[in-house]
C-alpha positions as CSV (number, residue, x, y, z in Angstrom):
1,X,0.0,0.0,0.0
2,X,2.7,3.0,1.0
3,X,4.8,2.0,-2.5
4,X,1.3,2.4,-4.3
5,X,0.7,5.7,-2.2
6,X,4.9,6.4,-3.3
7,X,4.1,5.8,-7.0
8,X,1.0,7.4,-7.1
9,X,2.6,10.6,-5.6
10,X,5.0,10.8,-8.3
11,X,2.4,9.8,-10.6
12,X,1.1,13.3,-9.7
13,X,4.5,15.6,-9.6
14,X,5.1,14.5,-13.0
15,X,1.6,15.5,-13.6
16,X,1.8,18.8,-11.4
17,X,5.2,19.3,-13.1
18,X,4.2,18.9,-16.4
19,X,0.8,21.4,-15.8
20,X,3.5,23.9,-14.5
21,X,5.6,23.8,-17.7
22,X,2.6,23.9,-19.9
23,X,1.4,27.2,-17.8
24,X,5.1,28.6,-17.9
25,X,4.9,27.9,-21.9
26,X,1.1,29.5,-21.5
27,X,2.4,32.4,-19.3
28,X,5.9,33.1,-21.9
29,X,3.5,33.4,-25.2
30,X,1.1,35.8,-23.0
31,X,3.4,37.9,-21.9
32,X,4.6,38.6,-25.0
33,X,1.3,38.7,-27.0
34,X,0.6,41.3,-24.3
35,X,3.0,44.0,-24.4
36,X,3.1,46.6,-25.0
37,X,0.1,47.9,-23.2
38,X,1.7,51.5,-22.5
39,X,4.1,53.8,-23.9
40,X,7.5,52.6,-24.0
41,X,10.4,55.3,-23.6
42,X,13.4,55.2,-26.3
43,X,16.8,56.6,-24.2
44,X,18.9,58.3,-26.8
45,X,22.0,59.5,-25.2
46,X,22.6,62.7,-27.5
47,X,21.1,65.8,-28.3
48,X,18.2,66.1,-31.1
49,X,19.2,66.2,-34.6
50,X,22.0,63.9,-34.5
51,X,22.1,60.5,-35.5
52,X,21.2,58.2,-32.9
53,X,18.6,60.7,-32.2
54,X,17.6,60.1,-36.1
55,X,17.7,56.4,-36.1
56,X,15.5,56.7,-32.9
57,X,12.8,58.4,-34.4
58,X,12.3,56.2,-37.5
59,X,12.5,53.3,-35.3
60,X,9.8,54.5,-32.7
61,X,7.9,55.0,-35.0
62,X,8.3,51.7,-36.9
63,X,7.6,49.9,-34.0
64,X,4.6,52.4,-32.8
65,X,2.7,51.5,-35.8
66,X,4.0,47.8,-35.4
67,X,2.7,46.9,-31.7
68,X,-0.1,49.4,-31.5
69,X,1.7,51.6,-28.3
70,X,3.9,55.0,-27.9
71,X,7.2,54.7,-28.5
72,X,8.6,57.8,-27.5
73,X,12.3,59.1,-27.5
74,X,13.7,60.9,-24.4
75,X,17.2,62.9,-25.2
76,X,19.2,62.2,-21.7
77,X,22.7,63.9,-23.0
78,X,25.9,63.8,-21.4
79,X,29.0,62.1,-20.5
80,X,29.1,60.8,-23.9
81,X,26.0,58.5,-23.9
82,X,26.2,57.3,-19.9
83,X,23.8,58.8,-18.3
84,X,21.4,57.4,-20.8
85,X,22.7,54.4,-20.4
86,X,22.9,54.8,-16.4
87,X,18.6,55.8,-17.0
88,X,18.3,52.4,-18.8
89,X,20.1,50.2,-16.4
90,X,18.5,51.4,-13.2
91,X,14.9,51.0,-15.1
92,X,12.4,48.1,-14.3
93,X,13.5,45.3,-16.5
94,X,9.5,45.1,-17.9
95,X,10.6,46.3,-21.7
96,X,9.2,49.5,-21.3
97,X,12.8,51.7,-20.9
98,X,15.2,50.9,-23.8
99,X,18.2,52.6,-25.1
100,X,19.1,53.0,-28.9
101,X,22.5,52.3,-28.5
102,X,25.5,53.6,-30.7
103,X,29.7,53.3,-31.2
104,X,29.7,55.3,-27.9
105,X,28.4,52.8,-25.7
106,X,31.5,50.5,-26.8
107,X,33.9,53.2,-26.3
108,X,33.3,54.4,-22.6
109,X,33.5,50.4,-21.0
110,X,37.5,51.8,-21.7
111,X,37.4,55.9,-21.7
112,X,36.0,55.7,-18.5
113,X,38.0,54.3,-14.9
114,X,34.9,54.4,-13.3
115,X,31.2,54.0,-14.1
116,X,28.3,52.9,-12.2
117,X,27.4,50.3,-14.2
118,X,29.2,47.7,-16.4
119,X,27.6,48.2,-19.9
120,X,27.9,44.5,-21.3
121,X,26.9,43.1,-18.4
122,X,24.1,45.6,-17.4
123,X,22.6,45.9,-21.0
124,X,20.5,43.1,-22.5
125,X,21.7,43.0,-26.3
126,X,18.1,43.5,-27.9
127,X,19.2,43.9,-32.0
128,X,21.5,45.7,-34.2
129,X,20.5,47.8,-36.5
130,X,22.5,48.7,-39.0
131,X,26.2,50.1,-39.9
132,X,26.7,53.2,-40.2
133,X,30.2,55.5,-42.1
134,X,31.3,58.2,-41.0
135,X,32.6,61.3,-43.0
136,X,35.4,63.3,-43.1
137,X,33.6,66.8,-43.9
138,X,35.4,70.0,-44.4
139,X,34.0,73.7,-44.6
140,X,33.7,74.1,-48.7
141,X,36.2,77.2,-48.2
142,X,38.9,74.4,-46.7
143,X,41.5,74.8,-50.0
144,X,41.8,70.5,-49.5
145,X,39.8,69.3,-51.7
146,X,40.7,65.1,-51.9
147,X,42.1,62.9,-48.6
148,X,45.7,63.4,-49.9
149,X,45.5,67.3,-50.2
150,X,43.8,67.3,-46.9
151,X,46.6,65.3,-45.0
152,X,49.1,67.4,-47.1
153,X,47.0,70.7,-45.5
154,X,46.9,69.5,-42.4
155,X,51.2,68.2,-41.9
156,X,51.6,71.9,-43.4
157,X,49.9,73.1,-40.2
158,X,50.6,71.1,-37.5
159,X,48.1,71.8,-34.7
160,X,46.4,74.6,-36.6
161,X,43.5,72.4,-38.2
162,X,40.2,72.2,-35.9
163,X,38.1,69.1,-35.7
164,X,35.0,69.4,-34.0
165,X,33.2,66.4,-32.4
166,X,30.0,65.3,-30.4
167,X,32.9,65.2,-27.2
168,X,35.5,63.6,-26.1
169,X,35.6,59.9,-26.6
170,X,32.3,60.5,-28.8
171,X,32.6,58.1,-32.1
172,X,33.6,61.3,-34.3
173,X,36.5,61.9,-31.9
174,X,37.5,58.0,-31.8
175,X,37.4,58.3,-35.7
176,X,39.4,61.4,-35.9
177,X,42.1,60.1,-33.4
178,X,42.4,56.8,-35.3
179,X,42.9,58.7,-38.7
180,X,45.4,60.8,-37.2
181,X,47.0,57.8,-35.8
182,X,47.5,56.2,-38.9
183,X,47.9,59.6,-40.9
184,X,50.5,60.8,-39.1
185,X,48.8,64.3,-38.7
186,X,48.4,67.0,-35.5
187,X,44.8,68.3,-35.7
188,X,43.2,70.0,-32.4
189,X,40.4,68.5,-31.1
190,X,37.6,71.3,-30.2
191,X,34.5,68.7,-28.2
192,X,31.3,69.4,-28.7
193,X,28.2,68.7,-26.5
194,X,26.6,66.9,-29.6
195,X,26.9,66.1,-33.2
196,X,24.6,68.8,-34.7
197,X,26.4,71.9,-33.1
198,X,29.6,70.6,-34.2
199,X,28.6,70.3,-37.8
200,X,26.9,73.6,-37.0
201,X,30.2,75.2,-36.5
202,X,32.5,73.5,-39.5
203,X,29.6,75.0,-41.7
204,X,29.9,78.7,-39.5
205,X,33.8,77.9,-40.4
206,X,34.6,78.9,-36.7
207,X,36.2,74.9,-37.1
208,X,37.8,72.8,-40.1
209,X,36.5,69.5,-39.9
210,X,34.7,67.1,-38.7
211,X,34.1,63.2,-38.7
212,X,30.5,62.9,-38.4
213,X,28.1,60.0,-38.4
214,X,26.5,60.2,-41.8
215,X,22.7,60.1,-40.7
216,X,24.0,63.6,-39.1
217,X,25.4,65.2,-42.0
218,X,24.1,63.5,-45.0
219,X,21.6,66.3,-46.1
220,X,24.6,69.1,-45.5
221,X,26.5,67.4,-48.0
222,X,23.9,66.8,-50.6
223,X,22.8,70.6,-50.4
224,X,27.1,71.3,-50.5
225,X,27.0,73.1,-46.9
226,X,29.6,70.2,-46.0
227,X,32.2,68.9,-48.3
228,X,32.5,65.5,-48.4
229,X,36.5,64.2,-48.6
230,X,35.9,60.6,-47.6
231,X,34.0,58.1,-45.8
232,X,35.5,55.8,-42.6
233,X,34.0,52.6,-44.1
234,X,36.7,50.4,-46.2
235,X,34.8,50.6,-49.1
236,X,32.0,53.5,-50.6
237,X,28.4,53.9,-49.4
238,X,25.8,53.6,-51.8
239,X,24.5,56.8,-49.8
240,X,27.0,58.9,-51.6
241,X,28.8,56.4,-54.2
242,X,31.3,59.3,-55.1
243,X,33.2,59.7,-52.3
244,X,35.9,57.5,-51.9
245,X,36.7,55.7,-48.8
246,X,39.5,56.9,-46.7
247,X,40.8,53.5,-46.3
248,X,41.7,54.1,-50.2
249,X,44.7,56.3,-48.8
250,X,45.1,55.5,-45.4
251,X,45.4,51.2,-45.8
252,X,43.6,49.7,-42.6
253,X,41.9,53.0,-41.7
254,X,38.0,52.3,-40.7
255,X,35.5,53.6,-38.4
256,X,32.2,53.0,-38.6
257,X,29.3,53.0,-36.3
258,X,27.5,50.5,-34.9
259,X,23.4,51.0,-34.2
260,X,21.6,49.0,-32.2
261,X,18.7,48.4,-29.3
262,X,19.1,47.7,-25.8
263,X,17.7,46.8,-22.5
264,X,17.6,46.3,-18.9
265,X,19.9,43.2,-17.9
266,X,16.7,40.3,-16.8
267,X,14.3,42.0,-19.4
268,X,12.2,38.6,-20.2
269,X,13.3,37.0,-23.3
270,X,9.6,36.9,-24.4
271,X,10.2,40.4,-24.9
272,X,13.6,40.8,-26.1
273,X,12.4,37.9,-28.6
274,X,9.6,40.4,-29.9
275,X,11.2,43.6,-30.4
276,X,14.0,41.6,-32.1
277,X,11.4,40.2,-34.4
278,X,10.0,43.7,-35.5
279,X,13.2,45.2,-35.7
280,X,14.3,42.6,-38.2
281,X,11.0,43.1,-39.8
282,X,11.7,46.7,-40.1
283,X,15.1,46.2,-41.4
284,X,13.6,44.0,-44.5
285,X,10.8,46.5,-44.5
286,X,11.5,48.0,-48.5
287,X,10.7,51.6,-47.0
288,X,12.0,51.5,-44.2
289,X,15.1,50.1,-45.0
290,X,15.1,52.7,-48.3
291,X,15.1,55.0,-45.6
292,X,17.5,53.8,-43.5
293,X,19.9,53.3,-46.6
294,X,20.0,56.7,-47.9
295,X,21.0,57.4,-44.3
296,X,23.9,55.2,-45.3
297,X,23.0,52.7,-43.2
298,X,23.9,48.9,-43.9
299,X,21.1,46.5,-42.3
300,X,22.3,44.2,-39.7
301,X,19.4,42.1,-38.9
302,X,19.8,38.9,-36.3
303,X,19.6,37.4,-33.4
304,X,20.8,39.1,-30.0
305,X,23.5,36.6,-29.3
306,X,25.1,38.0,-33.0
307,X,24.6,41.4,-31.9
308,X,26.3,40.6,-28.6
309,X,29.2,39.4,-30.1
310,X,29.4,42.5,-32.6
311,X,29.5,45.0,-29.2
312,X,32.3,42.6,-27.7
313,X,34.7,43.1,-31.0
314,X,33.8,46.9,-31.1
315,X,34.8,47.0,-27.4
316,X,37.8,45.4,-28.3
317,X,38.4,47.8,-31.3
318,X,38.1,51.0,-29.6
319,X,39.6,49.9,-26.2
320,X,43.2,50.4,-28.4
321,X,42.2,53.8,-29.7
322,X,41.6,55.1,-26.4
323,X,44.7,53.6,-24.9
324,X,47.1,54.2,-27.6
325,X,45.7,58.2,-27.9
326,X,45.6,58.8,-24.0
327,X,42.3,59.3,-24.9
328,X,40.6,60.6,-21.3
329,X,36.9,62.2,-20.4
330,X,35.6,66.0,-20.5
């Protein structure tokens, strides 16, 4: 009787265990088939008008018109993307706080000694977005006209040629350090507190150049406020096929950015699973990605374990820019 009583008791844990897994299964589909069932708030960690801030806004509202809810951007600027990123790590991990992450977040795990957080641990790689060049741009009254004349310009006047930036560390900066690394050039780095007053200012002329994301500056070029000398990706974009690629006269040189969504560490993967999903939809989506294109973005759909492993080779990357340049925070 008491080994009948023993089987029939584990007769019904299987049972009990097997109902739980089936509700677990149950509970995993309705949470995701649930949410969004409120606004969800899109960190970016610069200012308006540049091009995380860009990318943001055609996602949000991609995925507004996707899952039926509010995505709304919030611009939380400073220390170079971190307190952004500090917003998004301290945030409920429910889905509903994300940041739109950028080359930035890959740089400061090594610009900065001491942060609060630990960004690839903290943040939940969600999707990558797309690539992104960047683009040496001079005022149009700059006498350098191609790469060569420009490095030619710019040995003739050691320390005299400006290059303004989003701030220190900020991906322009990292690009201009590395192509003075490799070009063997002295330019003076003037840090700005975001991309669009630093463009601002090389088309005032109050600074030379700049390396700026091309989301940020694309439309200045096109309209010849900007001129265009070369972009940081080893080969052309298809954005603006007649600029040749500074890698053409500096061999190795390349920069580019890296876009991409992010969340709370513990976010369920329900979640992270969805948004991964409409992303990718978004990114095969003919006007969307038209859009995102003439940004001169390249798509990166895929899973988040792809995109985790992109962030750890851009960390990687950048960590030997930073130390080889001295590079240190404003």
């Amino acid at each position: 009787m008491g080994r009948f009583k023993m089987k029939l008791s584990r007769r019904n844990f299987l049972h009990l265990a097997a109902g739980a897994a089936a509700l677990s299964a149950v509970s995993y589909v309705a949470r995701a088939q649930s949410y969004p069932t409120r606004p969800v708030r899109l960190i970016v960690g610069f200012a308006p008008g540049g091009g995380t801030d860009i990318l943001a806004r055609l996602l949000g509202q991609w995925l507004s018109e996707r899952l039926g809810q509010s995505f709304i951007i919030e611009n939380r600027t400073g220390a170079n993307g971190n307190i952004a990123t500090e917003a998004v790590v301290r945030a409920q991990s429910d889905g509903y706080t994300l940041l739109v992450t950028n080359a930035a977040n890959l740089i400061n795990p090594t610009l900065y000694e001491r942060l609060s957080f630990n960004f690839m641990r903290d943040i939940a790689p969600v999707a990558s977005i797309m690539r992104v060049p960047n683009v040496l741009d001079v005022n149009p009254n700059l006498s350098a006209r191609t790469i060569p004349e420009f490095i030619a310009y710019a040995r003739a006047n050691p320390g005299k040629v400006s290059m303004a930036s989003a701030g220190n560390g900020s991906p322009a900066h990292m690009a201009g350090e590395l192509f003075k690394m490799m070009a063997g050039v002295d330019i003076l780095h003037v840090p700005y507190r975001g991309a669009a007053p630093a463009i601002a200012d090389v088309i005032g002329g109050q600074v030379n150049v700049t390396f700026s994301d091309m989301p940020s500056s694309i439309e200045h070029i096109r309209s010849g406020k900007l001129r265009a000398l070369g972009v940081t990706t080893v080969t052309r974009s298809e954005a603006i096929p007649d600029i040749p690629a500074i890698a053409d006269f500096v061999p190795g040189y390349e920069a580019s950015q890296l876009f991409g969504l992010g969340a709370p560490r513990n976010t369920p993967t329900e979640i992270v699973a969805l948004l991964n999903k409409e992303i990718d939809a978004g990114l095969a989506d003919p006007k969307l990605k038209t859009r995102l294109a003439d940004l001169g973005g390249t798509m990166l759909p895929g899973p988040p374990a792809e995109f985790s492993k992109l962030i750890t080779e851009e960390v990687e990357k950048w960590a030997k820019v930073v130390r080889f340049a001295s590079i240190k925070p404003e």
